[in-house]
C-alpha positions as CSV (number, residue, x, y, z in Angstrom):
1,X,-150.9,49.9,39.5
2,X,-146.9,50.1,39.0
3,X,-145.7,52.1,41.4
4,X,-143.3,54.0,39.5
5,X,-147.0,54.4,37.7
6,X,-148.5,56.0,41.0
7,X,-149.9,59.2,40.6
8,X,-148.2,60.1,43.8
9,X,-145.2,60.1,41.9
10,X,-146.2,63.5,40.2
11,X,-145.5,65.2,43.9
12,X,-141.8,65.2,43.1
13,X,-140.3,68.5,44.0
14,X,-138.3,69.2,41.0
15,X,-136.8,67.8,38.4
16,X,-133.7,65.2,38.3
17,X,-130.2,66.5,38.0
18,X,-128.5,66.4,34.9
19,X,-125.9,63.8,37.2
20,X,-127.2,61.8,39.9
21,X,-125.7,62.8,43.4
22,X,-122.8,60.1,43.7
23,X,-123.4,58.1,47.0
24,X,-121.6,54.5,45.8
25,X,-118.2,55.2,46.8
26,X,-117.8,51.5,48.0
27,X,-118.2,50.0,44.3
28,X,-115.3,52.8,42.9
29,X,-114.3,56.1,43.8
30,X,-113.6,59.1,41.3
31,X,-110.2,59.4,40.3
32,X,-108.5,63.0,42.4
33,X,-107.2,64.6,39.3
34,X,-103.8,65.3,40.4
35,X,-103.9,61.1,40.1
36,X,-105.6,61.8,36.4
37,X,-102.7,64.4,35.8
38,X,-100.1,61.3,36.5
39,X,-101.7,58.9,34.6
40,X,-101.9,60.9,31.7
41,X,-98.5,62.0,32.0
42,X,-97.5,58.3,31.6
43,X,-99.6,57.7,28.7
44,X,-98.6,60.4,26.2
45,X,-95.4,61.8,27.3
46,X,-93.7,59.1,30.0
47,X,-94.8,55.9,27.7
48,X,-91.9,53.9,27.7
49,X,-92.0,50.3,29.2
50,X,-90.1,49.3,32.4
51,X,-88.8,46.3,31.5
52,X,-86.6,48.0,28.4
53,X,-83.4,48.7,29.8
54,X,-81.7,49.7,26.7
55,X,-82.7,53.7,26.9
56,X,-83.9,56.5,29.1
57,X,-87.4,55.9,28.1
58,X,-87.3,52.7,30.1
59,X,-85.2,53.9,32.5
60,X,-87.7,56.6,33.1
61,X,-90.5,54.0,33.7
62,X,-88.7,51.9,35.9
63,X,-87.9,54.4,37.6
64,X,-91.4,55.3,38.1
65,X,-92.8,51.6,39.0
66,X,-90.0,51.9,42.0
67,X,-91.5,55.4,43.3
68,X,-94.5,53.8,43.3
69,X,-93.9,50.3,44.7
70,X,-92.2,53.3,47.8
71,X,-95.6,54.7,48.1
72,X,-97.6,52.0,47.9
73,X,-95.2,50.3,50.7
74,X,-94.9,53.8,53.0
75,X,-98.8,53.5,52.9
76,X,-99.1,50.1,54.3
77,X,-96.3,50.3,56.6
78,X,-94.2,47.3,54.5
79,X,-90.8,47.5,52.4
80,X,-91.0,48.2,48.8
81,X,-89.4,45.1,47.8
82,X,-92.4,43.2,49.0
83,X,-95.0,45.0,46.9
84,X,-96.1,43.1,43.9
85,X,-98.5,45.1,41.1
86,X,-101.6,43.5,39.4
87,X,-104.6,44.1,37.6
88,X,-106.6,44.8,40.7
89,X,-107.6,43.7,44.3
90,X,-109.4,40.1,42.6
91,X,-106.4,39.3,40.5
92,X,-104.0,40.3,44.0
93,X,-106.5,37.5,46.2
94,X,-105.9,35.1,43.5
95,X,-102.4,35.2,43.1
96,X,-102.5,34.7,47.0
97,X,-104.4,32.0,47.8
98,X,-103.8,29.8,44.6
99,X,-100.2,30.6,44.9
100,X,-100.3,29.9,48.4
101,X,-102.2,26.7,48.4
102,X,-100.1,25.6,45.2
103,X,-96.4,26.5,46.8
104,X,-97.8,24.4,50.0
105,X,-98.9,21.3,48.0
106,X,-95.7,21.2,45.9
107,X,-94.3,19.2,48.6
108,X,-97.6,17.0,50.1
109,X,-101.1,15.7,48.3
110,X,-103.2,16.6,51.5
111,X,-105.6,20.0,51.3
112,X,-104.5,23.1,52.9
113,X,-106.3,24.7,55.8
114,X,-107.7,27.5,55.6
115,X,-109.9,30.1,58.0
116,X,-111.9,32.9,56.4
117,X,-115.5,34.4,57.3
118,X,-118.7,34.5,55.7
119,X,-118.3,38.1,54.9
120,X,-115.4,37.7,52.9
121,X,-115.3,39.5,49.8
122,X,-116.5,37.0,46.7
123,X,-113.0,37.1,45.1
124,X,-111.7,35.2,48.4
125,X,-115.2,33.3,49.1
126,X,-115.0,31.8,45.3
127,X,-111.7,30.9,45.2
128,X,-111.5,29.4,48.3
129,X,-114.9,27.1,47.7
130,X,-113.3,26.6,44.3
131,X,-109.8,25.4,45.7
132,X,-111.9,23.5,48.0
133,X,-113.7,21.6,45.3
134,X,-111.2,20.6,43.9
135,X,-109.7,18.7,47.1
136,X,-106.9,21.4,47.5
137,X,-108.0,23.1,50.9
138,X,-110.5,22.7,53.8
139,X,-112.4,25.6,55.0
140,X,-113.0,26.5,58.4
141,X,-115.1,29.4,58.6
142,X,-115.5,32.0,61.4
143,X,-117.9,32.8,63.7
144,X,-119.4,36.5,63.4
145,X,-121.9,38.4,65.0
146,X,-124.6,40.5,63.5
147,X,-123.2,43.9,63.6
148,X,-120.1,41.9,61.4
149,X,-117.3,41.7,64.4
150,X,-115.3,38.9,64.2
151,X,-115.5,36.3,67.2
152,X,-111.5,36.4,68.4
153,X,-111.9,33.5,70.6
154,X,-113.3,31.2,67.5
155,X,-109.7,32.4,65.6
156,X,-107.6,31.5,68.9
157,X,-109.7,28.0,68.3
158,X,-108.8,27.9,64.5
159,X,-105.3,28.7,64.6
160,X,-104.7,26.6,67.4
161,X,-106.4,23.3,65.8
162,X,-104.1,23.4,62.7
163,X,-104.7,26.7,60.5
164,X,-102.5,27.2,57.3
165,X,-103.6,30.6,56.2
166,X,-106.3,32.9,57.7
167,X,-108.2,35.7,55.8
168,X,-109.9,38.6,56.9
169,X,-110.7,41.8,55.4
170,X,-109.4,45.2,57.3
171,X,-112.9,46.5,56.4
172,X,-116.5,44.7,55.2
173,X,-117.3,46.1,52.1
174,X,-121.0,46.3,52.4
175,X,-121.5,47.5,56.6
176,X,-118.3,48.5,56.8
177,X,-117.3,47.1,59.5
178,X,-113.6,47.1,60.8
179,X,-111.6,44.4,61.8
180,X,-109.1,44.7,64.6
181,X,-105.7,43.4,62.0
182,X,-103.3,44.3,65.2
183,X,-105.3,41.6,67.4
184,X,-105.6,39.4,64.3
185,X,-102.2,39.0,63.4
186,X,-101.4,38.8,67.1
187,X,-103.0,35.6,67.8
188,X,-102.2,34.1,64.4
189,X,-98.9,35.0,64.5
190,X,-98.6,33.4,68.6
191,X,-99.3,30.0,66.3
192,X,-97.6,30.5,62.9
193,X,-100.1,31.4,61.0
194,X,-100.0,33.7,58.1
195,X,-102.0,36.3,57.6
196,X,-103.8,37.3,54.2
197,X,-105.5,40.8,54.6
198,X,-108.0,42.3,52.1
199,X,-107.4,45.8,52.5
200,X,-109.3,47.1,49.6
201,X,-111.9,48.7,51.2
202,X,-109.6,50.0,54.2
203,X,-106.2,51.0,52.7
204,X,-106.0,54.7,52.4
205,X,-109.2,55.0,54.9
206,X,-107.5,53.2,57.8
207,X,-104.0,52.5,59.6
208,X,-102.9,49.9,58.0
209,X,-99.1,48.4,59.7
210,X,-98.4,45.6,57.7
211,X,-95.2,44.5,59.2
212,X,-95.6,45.9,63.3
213,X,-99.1,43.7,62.8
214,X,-97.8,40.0,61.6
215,X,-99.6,40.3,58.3
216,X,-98.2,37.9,56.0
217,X,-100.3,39.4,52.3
218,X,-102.2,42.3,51.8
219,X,-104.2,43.1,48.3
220,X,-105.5,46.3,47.6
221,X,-106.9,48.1,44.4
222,X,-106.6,51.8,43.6
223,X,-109.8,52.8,42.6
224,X,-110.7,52.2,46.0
225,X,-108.7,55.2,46.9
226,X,-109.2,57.8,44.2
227,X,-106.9,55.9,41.4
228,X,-107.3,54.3,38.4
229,X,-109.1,51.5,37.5
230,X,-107.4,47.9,36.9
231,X,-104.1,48.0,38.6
232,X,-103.9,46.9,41.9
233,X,-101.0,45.4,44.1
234,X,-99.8,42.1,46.7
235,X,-97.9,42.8,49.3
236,X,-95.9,39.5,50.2
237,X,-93.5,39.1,53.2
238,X,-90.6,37.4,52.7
239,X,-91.9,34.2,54.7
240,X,-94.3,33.5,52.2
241,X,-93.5,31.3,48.9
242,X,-96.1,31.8,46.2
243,X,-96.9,29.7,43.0
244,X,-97.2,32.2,40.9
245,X,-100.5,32.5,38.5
246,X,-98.8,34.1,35.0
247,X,-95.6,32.7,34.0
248,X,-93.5,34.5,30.9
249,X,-90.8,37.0,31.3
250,X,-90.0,36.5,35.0
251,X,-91.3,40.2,36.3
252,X,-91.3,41.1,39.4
253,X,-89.6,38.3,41.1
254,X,-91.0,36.0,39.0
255,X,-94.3,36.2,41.2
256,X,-96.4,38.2,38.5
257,X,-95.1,37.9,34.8
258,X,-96.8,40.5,31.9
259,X,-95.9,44.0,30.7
260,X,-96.3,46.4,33.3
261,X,-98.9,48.9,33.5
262,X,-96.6,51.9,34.1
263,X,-99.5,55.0,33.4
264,X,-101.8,52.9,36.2
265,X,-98.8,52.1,38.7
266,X,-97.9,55.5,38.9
267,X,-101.7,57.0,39.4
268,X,-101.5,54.2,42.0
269,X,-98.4,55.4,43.4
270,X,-100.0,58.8,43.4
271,X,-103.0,57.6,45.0
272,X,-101.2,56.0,47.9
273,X,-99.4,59.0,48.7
274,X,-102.0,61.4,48.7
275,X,-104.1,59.2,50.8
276,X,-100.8,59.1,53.4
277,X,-100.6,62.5,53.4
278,X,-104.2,63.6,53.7
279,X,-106.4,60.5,55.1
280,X,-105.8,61.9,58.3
281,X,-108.0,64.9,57.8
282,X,-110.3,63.6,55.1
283,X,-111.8,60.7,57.0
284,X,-112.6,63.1,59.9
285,X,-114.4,64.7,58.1
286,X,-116.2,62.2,55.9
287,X,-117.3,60.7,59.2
288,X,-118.8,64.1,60.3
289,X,-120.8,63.9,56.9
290,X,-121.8,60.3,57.3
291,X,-123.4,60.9,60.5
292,X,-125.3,64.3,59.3
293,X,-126.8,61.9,56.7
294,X,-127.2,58.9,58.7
295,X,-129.2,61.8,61.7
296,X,-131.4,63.2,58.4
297,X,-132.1,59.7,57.5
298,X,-133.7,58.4,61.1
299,X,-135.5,61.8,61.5
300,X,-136.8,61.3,57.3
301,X,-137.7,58.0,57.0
302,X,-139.4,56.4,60.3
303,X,-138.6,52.7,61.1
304,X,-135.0,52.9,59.0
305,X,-132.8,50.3,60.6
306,X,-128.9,50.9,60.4
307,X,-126.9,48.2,59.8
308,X,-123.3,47.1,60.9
309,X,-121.5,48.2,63.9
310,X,-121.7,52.2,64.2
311,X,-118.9,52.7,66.7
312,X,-116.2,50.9,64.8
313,X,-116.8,51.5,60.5
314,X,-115.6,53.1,57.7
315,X,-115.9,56.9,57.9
316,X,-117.5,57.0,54.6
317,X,-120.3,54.0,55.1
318,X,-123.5,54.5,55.8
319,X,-125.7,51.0,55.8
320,X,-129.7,51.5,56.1
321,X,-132.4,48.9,55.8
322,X,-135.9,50.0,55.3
323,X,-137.9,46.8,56.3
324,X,-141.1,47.4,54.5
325,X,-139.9,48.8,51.4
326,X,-137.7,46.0,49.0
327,X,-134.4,48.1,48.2
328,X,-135.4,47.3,44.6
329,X,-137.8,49.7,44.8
330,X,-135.8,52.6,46.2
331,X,-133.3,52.4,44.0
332,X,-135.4,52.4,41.1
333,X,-137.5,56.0,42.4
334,X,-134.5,57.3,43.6
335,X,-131.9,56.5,40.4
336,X,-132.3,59.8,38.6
337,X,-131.5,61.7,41.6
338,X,-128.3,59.6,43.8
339,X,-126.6,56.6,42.9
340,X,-126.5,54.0,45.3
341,X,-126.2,50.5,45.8
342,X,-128.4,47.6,47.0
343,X,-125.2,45.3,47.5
344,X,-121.7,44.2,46.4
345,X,-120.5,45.9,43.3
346,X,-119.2,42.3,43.0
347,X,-122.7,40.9,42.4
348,X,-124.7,43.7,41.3
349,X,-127.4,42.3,38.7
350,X,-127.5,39.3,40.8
351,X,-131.5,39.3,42.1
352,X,-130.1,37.2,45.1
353,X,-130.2,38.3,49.0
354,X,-127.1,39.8,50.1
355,X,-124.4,36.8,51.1
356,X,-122.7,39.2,54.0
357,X,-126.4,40.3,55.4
358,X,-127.6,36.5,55.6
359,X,-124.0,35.8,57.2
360,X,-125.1,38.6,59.4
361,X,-128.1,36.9,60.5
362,X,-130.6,39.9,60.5
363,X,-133.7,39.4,59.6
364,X,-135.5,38.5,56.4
365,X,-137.3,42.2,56.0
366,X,-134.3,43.9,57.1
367,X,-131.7,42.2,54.4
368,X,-134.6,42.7,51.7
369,X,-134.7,46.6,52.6
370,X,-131.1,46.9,52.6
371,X,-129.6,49.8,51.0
372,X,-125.6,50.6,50.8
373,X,-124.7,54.0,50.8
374,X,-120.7,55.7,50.2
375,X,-119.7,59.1,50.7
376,X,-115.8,60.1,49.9
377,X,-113.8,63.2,50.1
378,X,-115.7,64.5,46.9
379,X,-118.8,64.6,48.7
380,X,-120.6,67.9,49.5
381,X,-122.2,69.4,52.5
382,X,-125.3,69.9,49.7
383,X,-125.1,66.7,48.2
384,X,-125.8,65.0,51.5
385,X,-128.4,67.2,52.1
386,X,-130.1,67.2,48.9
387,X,-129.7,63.2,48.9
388,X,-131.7,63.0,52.2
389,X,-134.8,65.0,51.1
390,X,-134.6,62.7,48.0
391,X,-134.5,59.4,50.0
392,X,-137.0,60.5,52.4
393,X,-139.6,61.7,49.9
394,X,-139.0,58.9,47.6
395,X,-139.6,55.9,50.5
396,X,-142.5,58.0,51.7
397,X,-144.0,58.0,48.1
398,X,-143.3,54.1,47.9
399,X,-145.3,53.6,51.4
400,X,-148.2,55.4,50.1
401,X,-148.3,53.4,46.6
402,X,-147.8,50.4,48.6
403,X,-150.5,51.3,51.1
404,X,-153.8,48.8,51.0
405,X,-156.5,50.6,48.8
């Protein structure tokens, strides 16, 4: 028998809420709506497009890229001048690492190397196996343990046999895990090597010091941080020399061409300053909330396994495995009543094992059971507990239809 058939489905306490609990805050947040107010601001009243110069209409909107490009800089501890906007964190990595492998091989035929982990986010992993293909770069890839911490010794080893460009994320998007950027940059800066950070899980969550740290690029998205969708930005220092992707018109510095999106820079220029302003106190709490979940959880669901390292993560991830129950199946009894994720946003649909968890080395059981779970500052004191006595019932339903008859 199915069993989303079982009969021991008709235990369910009560019915579904007419919204699902929100508990994916990894794959997108919800936009604050004093960002919303911005954007729409932009759209209907503040249209006019930066690049015209001829009126106050343009004026107005290039004035308005440049408080952003501010905000976006103050947040990452950089100089506006170095902040380039995109469509998004995947466009910002590829402009990076094309355009750095293609400015490098201007002036020589040989492949460029380059250092990454297996945990890397698929926009980096991709592009870099693709530039590889293609006989452009070598990839040496990092050693990393099973909570997700990077070995520092094996990048000392890298960058000291010939590394051209290392990447690391500031934060793993599925454990959550945070990487120490200050002791990154430290040792690939001791050897000349740049630094290209993917801060789109950490930026507005965590410190980020771009310049006091050595880090050479640093992409980012802001509906990471309670923007808008498809606008996202590249910080590039002024060592770097990028090839750019989009050629026509010469925008900003030549290094990303196209009509700007003023209506989503600003909401991301909103973003970025709220998230300076109040991160401090948000992710405190967040953190508080995580743990009351992650404490329900253990006490709810016996043999749940949590995943990643729990001293040193993202205040709002919580990453559970329940070995004997595919994640499949929880997220199919439970997706009436919360919204979570089995992996990636960047490969849901994908009926493949998680990349990062197989990286991770953890068992076969534990990666199949894998569940992700995101809480943000929208995230209620009831909705965590209301989310728990759904997860618990709903695995201890599962068990029983599972059970040997």
């Amino acid at each position: 028998m199915p069993i989303l058939d079982h009969p021991a489905a008709a235990e369910r306490s009560s019915a579904p809420p007419p919204r699902p609990i929100y508990l994916d805050y990894h794959a997108t947040t919800p936009t604050d709506p004093r960002v919303a107010a911005v954007v729409m601001h932009h759209l209907t009243e503040a249209f006019g497009n930066a690049s015209s110069r001829d009126h106050a209409y343009g004026d107005e909107a290039a004035a308005t890229v440049n408080e952003a490009r501010e905000q976006v800089a103050l947040l990452l501890g950089t100089r506006a001048r170095h902040v380039v906007f995109t469509s998004g964190a995947t466009e910002s990595l590829n402009l990076a690492l094309q355009g750095f492998v293609r400015a490098k091989r201007t002036r020589r035929s040989d492949p460029v190397r380059i250092t990454l982990t297996r945990l890397e986010h698929r926009a980096v992993v991709d592009t870099c196996t693709w530039l590889a293909e293609r006989g452009e770069a070598t990839l040496d890839w990092l050693h990393v343990d099973h909570r997700g911490r990077l070995d520092l010794e094996d990048l000392e080893r890298a960058c000291g046999a010939g590394a051209e460009l290392v990447c690391t994320m500031a934060a793993n998007n599925e454990v959550g895990t945070i990487h120490p950027l200050d002791e990154i940059g430290r040792i690939a800066r001791t050897h000349g090597v740049p630094v290209l950070t993917d801060a789109t899980q950490g930026a507005g969550k965590i410190p980020i010091l771009t310049e006091e740290w050595g880090l050479s690029m640093v992409a980012l998205a802001a509906h990471k941080m309670y923007g808008p969708k498809g606008v996202g930005a590249l910080v590039v220092s002024r060592d770097v020399t990028l090839d750019p992707l989009l050629r026509g018109g010469g925008h900003q510095r030549g290094l990303r061409s196209g009509t700007l999106n003023v209506p989503g820079i600003a909401g991301m220029g909103e973003a970025a300053r709220l998230r300076r302003m109040e991160m401090g106190v948000d992710e405190p709490e967040i953190a508080l909330r995580r743990d009351r979940l992650q404490e329900t959880l253990i006490r709810g669901i016996p043999g749940l396994v949590v995943n990643g390292d729990t001293e040193n993560r993202l205040a709002g991830n919580l990453h559970v495995s329940v070995p004997d129950v595919p994640n499949t199946v929880v997220v199919a009894r439970t997706r009436d009543w919360v919204a979570l994720a089995t992996g990636s946003a960047c490969s849901s649909g994908v009926e493949t094992p998680s990349y990062v968890l197989q990286a991770l080395g953890l068992p076969r059981e534990v990666v199949r059971g894998a569940l992700r779970i995101g809480i943000g500052k929208f995230t209620t004191e009831h909705e965590i507990e209301r989310a728990s006595e759904v997860l618990a019932r709903e695995v201890g339903l599962a068990r029983a239809a599972m059970r040997p008859r």
